[in-house]
KOLTI-988872 format. One line per 8 residues: number of its first residue (from 1); their letters; for each residue x, y, z of N, C-alpha, C. Coordinates in Angstrom, 2 decimals. Each point is the difference from the previous one (the first is absolute). Layout:
<atoms>
NUM = a = X:Y:Z:X:Y:Z:X:Y:Z  ...;
</atoms>
This chain:
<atoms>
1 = xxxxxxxx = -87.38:-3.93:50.09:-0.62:0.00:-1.33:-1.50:0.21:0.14  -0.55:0.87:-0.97:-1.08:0.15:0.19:-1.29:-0.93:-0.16  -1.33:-0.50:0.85:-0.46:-0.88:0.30:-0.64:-0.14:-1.82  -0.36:1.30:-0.70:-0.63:-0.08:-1.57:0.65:-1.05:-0.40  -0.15:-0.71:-1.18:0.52:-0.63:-0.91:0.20:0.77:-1.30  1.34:0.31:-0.38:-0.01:0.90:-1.35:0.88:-0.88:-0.94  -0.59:-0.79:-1.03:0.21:-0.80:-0.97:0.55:0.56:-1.38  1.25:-0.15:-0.64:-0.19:0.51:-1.27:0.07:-0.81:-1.01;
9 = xxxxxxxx = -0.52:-0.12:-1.29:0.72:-0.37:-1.46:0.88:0.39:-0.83  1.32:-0.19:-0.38:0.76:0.67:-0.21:0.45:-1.12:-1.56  -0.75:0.85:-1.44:0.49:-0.64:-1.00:0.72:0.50:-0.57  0.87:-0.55:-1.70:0.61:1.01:-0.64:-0.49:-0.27:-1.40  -0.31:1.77:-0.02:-0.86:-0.40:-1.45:1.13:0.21:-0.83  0.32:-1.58:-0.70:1.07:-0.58:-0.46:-0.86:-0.89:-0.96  -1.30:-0.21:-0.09:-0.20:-1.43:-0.36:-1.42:0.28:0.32  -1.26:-1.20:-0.35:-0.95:-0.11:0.68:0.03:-0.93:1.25;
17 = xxxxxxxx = -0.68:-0.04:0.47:-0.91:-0.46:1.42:-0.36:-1.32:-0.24  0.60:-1.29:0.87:-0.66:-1.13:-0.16:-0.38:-0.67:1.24  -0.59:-1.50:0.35:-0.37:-0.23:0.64:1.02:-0.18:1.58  0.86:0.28:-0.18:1.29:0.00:1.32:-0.78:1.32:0.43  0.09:1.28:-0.43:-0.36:1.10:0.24:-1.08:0.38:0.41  -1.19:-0.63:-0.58:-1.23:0.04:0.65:0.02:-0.80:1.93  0.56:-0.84:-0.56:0.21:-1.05:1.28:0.56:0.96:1.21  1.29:0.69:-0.68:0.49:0.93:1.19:-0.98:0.91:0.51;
25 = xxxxxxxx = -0.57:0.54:-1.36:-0.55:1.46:0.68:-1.29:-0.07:0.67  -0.83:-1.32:-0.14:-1.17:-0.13:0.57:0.38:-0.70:1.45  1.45:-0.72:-0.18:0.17:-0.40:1.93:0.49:1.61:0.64  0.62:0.41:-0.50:0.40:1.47:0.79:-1.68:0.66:0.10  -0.43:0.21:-0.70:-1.60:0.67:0.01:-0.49:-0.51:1.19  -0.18:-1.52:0.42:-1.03:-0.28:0.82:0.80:0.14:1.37  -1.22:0.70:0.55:0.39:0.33:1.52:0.54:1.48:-0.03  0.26:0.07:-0.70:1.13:1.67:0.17:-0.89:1.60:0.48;
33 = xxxxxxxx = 0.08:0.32:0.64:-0.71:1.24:0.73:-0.15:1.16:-1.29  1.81:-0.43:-0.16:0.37:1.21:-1.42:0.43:-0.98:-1.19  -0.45:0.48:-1.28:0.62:-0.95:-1.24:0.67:1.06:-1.05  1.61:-0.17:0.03:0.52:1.40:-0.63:0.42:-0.96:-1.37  0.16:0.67:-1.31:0.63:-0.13:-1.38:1.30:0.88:0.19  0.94:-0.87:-0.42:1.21:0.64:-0.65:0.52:-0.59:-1.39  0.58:1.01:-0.29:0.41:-0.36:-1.66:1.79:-0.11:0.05  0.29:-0.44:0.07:1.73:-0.20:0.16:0.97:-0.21:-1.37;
41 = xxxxxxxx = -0.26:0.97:-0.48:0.04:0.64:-1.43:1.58:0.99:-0.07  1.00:-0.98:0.87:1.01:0.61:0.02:0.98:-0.09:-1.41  -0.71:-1.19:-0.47:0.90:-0.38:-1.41:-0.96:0.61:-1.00  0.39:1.35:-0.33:-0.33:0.83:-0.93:-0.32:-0.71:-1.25  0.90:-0.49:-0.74:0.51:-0.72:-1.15:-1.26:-1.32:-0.59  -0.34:-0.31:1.46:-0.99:-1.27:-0.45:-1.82:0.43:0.49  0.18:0.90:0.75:-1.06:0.59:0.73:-0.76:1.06:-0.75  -1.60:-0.50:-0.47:-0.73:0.43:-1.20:-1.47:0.89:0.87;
49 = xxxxxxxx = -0.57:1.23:-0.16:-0.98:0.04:0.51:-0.84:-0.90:-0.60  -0.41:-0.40:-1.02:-1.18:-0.79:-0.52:0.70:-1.28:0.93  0.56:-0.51:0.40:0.16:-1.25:0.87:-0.47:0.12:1.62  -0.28:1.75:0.36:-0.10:0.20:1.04:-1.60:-0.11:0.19  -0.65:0.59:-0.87:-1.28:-0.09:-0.82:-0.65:-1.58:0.13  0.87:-0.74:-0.15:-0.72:-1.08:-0.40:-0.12:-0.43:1.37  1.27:0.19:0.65:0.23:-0.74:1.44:-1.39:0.50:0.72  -0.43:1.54:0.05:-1.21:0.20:0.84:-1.19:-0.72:-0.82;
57 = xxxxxxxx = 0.36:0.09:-1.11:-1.59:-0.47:-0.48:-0.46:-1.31:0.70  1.31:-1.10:0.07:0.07:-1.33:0.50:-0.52:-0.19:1.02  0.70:1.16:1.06:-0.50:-0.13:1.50:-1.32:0.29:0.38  -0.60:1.01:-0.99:-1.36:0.45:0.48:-1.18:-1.51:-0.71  0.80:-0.26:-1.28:-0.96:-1.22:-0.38:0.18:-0.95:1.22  0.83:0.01:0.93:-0.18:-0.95:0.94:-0.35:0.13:1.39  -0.76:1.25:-0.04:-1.09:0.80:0.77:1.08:0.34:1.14  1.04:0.62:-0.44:1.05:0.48:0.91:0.34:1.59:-0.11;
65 = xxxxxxxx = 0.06:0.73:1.20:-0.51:1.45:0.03:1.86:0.66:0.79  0.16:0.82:0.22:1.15:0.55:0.63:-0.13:1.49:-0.13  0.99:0.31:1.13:-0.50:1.57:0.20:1.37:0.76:-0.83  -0.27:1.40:-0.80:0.35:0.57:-0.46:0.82:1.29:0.70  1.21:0.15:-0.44:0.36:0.10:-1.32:1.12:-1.54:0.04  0.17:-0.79:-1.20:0.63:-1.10:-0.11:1.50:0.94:-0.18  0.85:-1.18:0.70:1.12:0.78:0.62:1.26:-0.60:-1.35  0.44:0.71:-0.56:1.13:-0.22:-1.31:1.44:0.63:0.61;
73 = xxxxxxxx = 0.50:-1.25:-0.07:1.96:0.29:0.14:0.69:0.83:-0.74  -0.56:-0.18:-1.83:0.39:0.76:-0.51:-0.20:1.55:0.17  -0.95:0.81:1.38:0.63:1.15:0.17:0.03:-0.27:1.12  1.02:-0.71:0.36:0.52:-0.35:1.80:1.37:0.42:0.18  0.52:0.01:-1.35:1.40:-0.18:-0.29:0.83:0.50:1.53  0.22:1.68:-0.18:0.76:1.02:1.17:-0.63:-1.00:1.29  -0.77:-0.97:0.49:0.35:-0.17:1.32:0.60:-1.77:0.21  -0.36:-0.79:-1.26:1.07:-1.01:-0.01:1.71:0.36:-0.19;
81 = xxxxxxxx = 0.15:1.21:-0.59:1.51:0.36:-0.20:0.27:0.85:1.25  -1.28:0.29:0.90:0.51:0.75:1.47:0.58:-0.88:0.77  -0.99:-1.71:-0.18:0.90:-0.78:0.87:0.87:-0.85:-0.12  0.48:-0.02:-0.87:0.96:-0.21:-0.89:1.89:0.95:0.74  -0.63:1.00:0.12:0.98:0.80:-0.10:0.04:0.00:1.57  -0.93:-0.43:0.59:0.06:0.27:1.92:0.98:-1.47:-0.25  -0.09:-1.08:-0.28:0.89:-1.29:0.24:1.29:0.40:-0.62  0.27:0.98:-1.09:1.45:0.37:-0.46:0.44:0.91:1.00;
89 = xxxxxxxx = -0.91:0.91:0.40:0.88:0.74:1.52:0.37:-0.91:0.73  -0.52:-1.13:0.64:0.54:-0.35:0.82:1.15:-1.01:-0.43  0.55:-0.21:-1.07:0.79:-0.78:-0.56:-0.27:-1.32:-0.22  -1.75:-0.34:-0.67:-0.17:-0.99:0.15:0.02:-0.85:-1.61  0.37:0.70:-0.99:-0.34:-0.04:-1.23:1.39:0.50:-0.84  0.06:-1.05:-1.12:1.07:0.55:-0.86:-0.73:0.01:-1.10  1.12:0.68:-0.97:-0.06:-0.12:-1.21:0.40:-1.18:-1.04  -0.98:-0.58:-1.05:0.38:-1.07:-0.36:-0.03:-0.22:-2.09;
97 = xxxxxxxx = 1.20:0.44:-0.23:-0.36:-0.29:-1.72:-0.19:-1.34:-0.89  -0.12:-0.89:1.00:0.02:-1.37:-0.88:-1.15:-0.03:-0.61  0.02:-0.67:-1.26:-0.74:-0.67:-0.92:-0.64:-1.44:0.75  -1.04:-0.34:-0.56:-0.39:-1.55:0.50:1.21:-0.72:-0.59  0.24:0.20:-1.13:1.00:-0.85:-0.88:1.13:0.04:0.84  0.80:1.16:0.59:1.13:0.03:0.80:-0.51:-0.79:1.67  -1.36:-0.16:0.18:-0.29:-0.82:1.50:0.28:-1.34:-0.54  -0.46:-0.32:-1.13:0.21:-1.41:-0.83:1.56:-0.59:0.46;
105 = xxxxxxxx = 0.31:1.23:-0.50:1.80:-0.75:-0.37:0.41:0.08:1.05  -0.24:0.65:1.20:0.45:-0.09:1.06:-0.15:-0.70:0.84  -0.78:-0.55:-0.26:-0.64:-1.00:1.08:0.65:-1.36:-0.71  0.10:-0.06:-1.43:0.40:-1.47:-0.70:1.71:0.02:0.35  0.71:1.15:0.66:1.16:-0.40:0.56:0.06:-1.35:0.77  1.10:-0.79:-0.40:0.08:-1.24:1.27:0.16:0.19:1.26  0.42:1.16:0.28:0.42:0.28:1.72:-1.31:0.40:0.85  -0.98:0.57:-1.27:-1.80:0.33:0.68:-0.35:-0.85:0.41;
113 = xxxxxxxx = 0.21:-1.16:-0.06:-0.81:-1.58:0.34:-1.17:-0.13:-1.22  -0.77:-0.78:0.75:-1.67:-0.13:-0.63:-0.54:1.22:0.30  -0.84:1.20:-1.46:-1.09:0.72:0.47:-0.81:-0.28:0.75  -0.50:0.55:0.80:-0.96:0.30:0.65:-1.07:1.01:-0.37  -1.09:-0.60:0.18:-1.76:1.22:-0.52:-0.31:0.26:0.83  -0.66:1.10:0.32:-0.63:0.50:0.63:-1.23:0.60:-0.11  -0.63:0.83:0.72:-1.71:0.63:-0.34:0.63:1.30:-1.31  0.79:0.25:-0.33:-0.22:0.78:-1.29:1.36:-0.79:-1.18;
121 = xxxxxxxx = 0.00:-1.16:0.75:0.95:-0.72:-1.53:1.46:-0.33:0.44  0.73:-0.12:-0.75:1.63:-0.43:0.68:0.47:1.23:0.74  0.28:-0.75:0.90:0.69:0.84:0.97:1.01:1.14:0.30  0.43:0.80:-0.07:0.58:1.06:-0.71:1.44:-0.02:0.93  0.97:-0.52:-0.44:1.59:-0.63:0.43:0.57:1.52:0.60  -0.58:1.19:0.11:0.59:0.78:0.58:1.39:0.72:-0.93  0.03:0.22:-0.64:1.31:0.61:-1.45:-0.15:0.91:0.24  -1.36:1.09:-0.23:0.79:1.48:0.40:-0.08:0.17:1.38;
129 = xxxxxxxx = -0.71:-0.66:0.82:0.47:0.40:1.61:1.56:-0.35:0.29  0.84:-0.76:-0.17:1.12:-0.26:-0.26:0.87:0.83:-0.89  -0.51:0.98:-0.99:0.79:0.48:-0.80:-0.26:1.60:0.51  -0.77:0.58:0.77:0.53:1.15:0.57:-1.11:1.16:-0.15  -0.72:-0.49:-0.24:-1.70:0.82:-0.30:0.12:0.79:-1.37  -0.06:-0.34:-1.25:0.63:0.97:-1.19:-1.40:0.77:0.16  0.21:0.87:-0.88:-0.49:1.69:0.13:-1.10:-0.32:-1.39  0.36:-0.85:-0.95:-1.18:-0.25:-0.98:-0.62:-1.22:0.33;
137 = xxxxxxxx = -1.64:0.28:0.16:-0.82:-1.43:0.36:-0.56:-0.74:-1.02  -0.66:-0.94:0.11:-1.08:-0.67:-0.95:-1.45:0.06:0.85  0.78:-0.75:1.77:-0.72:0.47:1.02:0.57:0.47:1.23  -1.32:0.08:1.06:0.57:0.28:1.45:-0.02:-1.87:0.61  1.04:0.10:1.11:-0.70:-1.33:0.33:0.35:0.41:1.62  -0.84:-0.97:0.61:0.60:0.13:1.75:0.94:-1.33:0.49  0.50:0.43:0.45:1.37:-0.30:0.47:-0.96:-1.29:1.34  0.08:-0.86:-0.18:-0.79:-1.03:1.30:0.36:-0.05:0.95;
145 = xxxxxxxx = 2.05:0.00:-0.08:0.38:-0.41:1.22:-0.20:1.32:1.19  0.22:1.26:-1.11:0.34:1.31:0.48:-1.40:0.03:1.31  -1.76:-0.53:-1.26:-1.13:0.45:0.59:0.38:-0.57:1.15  0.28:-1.52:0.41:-0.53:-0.44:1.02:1.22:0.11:1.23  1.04:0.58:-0.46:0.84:0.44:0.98:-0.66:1.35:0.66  -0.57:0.92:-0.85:-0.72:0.92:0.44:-1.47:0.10:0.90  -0.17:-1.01:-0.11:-1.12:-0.75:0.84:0.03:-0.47:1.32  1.13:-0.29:-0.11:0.65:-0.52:1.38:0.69:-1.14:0.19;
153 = xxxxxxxx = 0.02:-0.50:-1.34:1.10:-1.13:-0.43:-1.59:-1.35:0.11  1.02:-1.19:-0.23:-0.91:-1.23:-0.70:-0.97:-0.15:1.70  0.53:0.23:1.29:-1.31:-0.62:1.01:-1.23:0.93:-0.05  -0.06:1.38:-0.05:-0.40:1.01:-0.44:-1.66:-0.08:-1.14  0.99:-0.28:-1.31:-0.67:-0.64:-0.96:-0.92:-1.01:0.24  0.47:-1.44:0.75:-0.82:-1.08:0.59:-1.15:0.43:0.16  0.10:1.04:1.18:-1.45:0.24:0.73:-1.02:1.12:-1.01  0.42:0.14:-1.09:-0.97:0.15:-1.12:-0.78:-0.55:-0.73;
161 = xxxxxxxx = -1.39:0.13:-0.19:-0.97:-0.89:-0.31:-1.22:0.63:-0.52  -0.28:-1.13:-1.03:-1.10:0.26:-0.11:-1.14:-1.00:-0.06  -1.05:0.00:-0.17:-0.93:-0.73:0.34:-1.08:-0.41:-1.05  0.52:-0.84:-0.17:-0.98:-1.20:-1.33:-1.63:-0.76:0.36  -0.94:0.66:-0.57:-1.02:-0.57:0.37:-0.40:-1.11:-1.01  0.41:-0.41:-1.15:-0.42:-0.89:-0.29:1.56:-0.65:0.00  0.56:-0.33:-1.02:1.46:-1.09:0.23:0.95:-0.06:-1.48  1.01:0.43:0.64:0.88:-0.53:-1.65:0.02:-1.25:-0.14;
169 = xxxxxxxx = 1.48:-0.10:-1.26:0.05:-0.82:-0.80:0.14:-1.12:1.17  0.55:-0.34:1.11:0.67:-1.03:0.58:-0.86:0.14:1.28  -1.45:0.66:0.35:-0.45:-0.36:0.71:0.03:0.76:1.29  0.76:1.33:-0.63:0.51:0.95:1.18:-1.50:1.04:0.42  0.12:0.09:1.13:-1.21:0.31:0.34:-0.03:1.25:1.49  -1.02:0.82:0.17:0.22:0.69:1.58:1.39:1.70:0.07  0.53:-0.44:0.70:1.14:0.80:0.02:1.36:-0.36:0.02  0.29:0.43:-1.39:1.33:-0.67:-0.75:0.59:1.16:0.42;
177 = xxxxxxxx = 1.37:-0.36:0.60:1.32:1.00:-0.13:1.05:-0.07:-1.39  0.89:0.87:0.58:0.46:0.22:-1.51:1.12:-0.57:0.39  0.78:-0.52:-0.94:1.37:-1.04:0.10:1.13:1.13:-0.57  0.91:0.52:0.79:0.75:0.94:-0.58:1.37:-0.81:-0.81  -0.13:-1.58:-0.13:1.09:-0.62:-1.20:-0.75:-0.16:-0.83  -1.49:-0.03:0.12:-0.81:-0.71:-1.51:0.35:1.74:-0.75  -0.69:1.00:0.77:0.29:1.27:-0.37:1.24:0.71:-1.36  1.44:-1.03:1.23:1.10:0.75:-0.84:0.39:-1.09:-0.98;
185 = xxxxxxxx = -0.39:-1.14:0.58:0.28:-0.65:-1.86:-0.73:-0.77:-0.73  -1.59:0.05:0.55:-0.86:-0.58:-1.08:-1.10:1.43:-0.20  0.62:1.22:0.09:-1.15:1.01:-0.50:1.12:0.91:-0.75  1.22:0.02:0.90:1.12:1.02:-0.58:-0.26:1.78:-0.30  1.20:0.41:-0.32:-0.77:1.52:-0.38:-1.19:0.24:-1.09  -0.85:0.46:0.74:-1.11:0.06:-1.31:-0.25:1.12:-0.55  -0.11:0.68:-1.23:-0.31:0.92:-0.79:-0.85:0.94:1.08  0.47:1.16:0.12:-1.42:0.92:0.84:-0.50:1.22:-1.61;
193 = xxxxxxxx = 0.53:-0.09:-0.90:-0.11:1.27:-0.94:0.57:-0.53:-1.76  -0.35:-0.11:-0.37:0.96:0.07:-1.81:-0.35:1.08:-0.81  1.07:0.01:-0.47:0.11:1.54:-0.87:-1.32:0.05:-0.85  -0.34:-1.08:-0.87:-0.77:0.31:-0.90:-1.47:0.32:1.02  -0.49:-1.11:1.45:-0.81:0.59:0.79:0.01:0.94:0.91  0.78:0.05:1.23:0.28:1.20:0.38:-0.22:-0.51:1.51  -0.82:-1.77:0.00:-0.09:-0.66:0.73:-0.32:-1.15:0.60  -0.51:-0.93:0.75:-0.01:-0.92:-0.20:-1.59:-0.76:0.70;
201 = xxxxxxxx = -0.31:-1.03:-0.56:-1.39:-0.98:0.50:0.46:0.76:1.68  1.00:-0.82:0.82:0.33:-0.40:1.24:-0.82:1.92:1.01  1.06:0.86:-0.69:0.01:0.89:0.52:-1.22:0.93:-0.25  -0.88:-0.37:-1.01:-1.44:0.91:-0.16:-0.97:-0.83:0.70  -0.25:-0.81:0.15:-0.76:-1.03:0.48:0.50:0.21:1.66  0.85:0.19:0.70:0.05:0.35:1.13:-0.65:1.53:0.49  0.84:0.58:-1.09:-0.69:1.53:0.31:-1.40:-0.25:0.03  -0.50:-0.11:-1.40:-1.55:-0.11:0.11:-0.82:-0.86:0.60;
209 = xxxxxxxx = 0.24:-0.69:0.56:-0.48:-0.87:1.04:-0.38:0.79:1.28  1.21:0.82:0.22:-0.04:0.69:0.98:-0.77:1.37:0.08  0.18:0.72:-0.86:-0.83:1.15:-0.42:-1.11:0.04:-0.34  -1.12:-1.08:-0.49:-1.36:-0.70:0.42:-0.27:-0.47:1.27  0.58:0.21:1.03:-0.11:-1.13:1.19:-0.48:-1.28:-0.67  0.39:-0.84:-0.85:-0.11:-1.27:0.03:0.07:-0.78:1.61  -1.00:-0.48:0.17:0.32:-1.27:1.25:-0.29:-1.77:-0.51  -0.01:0.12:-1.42:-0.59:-1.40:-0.36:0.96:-0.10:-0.99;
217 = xxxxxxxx = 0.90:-0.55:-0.70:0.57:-0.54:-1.42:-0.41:-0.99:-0.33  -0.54:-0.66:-0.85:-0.87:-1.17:-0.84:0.60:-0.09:-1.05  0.97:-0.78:-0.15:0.70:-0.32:-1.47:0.22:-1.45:-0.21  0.60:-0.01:-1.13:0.13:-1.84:-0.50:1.21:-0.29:1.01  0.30:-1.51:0.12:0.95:-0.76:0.73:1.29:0.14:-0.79  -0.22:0.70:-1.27:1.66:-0.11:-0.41:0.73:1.25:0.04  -0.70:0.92:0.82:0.69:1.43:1.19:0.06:-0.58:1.02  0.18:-1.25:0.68:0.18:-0.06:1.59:1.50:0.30:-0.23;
225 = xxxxxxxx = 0.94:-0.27:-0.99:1.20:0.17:0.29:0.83:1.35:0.09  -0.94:0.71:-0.20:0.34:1.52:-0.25:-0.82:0.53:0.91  -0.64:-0.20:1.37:-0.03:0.33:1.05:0.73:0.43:0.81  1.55:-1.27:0.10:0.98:0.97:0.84:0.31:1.04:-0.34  0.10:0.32:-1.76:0.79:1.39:0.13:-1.36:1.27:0.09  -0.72:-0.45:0.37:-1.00:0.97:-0.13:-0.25:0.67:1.51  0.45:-1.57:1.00:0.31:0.51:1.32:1.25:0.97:-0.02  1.02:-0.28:-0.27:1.27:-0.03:0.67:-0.44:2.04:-0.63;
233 = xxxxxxxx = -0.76:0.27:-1.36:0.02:1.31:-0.59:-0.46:0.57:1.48  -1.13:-0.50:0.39:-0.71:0.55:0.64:0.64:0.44:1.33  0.63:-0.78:0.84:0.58:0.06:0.75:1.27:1.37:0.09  0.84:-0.09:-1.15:0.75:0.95:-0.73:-0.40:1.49:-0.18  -1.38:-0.14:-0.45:-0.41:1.45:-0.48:-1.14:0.40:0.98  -0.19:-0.63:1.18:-1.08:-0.06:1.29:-1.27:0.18:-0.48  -0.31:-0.95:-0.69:-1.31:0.26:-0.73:-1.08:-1.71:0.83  -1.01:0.12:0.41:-0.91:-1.04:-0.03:-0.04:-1.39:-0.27;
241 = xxxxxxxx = -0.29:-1.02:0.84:0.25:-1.29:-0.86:-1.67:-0.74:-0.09  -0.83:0.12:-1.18:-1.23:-0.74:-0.29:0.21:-1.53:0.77  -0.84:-0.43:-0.15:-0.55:-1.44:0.08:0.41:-0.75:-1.46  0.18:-1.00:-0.10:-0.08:-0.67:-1.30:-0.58:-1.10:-0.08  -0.85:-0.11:-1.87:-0.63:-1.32:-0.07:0.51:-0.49:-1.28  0.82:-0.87:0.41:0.60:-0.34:-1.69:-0.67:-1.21:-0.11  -1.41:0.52:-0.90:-0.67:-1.52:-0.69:0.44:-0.61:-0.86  -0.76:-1.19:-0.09:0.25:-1.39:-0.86:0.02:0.76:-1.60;
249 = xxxxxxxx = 0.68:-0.82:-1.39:-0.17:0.28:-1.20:-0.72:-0.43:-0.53  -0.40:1.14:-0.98:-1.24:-0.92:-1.09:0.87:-0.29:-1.09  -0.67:-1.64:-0.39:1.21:-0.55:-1.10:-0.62:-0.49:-1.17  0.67:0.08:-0.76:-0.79:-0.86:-1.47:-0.03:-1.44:-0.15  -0.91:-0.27:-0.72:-0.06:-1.78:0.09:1.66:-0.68:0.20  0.99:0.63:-0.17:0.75:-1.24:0.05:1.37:0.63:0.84  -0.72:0.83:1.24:0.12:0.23:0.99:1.38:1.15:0.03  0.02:0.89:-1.18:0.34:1.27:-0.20:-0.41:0.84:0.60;
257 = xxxxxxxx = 0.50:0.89:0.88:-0.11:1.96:0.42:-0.69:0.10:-1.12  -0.97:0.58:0.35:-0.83:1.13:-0.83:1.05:1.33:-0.84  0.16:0.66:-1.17:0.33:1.05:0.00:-0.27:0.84:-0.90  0.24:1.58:-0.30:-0.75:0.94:-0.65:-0.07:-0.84:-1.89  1.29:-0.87:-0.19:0.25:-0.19:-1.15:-1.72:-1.49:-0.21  -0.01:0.05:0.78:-1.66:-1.46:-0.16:-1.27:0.79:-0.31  0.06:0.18:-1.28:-1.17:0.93:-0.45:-0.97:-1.15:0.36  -0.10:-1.22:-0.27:-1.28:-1.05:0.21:-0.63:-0.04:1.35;
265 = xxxxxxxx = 0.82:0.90:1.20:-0.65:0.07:1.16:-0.37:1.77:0.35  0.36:0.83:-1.21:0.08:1.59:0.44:-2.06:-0.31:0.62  -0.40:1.20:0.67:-1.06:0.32:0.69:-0.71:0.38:-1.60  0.04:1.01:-0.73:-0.63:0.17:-1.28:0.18:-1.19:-0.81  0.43:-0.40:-0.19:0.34:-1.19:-1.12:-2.14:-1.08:0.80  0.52:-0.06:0.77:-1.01:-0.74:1.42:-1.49:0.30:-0.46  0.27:1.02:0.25:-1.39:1.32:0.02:-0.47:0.00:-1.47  1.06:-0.28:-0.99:-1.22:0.08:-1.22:-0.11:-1.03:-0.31;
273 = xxxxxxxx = -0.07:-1.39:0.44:0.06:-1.18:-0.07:-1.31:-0.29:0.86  -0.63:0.91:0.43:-0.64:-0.19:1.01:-0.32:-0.86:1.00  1.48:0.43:1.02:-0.08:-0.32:1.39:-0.12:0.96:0.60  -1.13:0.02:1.49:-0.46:0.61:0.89:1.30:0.10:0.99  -0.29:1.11:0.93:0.63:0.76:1.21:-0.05:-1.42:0.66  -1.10:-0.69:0.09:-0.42:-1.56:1.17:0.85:-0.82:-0.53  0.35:-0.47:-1.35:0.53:-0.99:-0.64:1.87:0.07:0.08  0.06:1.74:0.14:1.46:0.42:0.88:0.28:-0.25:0.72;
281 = xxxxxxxx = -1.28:0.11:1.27:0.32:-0.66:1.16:0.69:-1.46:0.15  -0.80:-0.70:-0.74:-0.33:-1.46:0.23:0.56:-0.73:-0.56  1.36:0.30:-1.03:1.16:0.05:-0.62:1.13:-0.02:1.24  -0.06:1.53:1.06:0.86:-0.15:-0.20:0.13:-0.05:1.84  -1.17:-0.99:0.26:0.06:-0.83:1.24:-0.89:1.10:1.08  -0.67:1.16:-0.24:-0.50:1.02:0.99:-1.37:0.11:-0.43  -0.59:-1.34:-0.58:-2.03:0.18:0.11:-0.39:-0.29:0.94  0.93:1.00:1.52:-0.77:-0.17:0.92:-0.37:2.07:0.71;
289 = x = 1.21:0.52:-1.26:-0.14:1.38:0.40:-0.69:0.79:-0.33;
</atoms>
């Protein structure tokens, strides 16, 4: 890996910018050789330029600079559906028409046991991998057991890792391997594509990670769980594995996640209230950067 440090921010202009976000993008900023913007603007539907607008205005009010051109998914499309289609050559991916409502009912069978969650929600009981790959989707999904048999089976997998510089939820820290049972039944097949997107968080976020030479990821602690599959992509589609820093959350007085819906913490809301870039800092634990 290369000795640079290449850091990115990766928002979705979905919403405005609040103090979680500043927090991220000014710890990825410091230290970084390179400081890249991405816009991850894969969800058409909710994704506004005037939100994209605001997002730079935010960052530069917080004397934060990045090199151009800012990199948008929404015309990434043809090479998230390239790799997409390299994991269906190799038979790693089916086709899947369920509804959430049909994962619902399937899972509330008595013979499912207790659901299980995972990093993108209940666990997906496997119905159309079992029913024969039908020919109409809702999405693509990958097949887990298929990936990590293709890998070289679960000892294989083990010696995959990646490396946490600050610490998840439980304290995990250094170089974590990947657990190929947490894999197949607390991550399960996960969405790589849906019809209405064309693809998915997991699988653009690997690509583009990779196609920036990213060597730094700086995100909140509630992506450490969606690390493995970000390895196991990587591994799959022979693409690069960054460093990771999954920092601490910024929370509201009564010790809530921050989120786009908390207009009382957005960065503008802040700014015409007049609070300073320093008073951001010093909020949000970094009046030392």
């Amino acid at each position: 890996m290369s000795s640079r440090r290449v850091e990115r921010f990766a928002p979705s202009p979905t919403g405005p910018l609040h103090l979680g976000h500043a927090f991220s993008a000014l710890t990825a900023a410091r230290g970084a050789d390179r400081f890249l913007l991405r816009m991850e603007d894969i969800d058409t539907a909710r994704s506004r330029p005037d939100w994209e607008a605001a997002i730079e205005q935010d960052l530069h009010w917080l004397d934060l600079d990045w090199e151009r051109p800012v990199l948008r998914q929404s015309e990434r499309l043809p090479l998230y559906r390239d790799a997409v289609a390299r994991l269906t050559a190799a038979g790693l991916t089916y086709a899947c028409t369920c509804t959430r409502g049909d994962i619902r009912a399937a899972l509330s069978a008595p013979q499912e046991g207790a659901p299980v969650t995972g990093p993108d929600g209940l666990v997906y009981p496997g119905t159309c991998r079992r029913a024969g790959h039908p020919e109409e989707a809702n999405a693509i999904r990958l097949d887990m057991a298929a990936a990590i048999a293709a890998l070289g089976g679960d000892e294989a997998v083990r010696r995959l890792t990646f490396t946490e510089l600050d610490e998840g939820p439980e304290g995990q820290t250094g170089c974590i391997p990947l657990d190929p049972d947490a894999l197949r039944t607390g991550v399960g097949d996960i969405v790589l594509a849906r019809r209405d997107i064309g693809t998915s968080y997991h699988v653009a976020v690997v690509v583009d990670d990779a196609a920036q030479a990213i060597t730094h990821v700086t995100r909140g602690r509630d992506l450490f769980e969606a690390t493995p599959i970000h390895r196991i992509l990587q591994a799959l589609l022979d693409l690069p594995t960054p460093l990771y820093r999954h920092h601490r959350l910024i929370r509201d007085a009564d010790g809530k996640r921050l989120a786009k819906r908390d207009d009382a913490r957005a960065l503008s809301l802040l700014r015409a209230q007049g609070w300073t870039p320093a008073d951001i800092r010093r909020a949000i634990g970094l009046s030392d950067s």
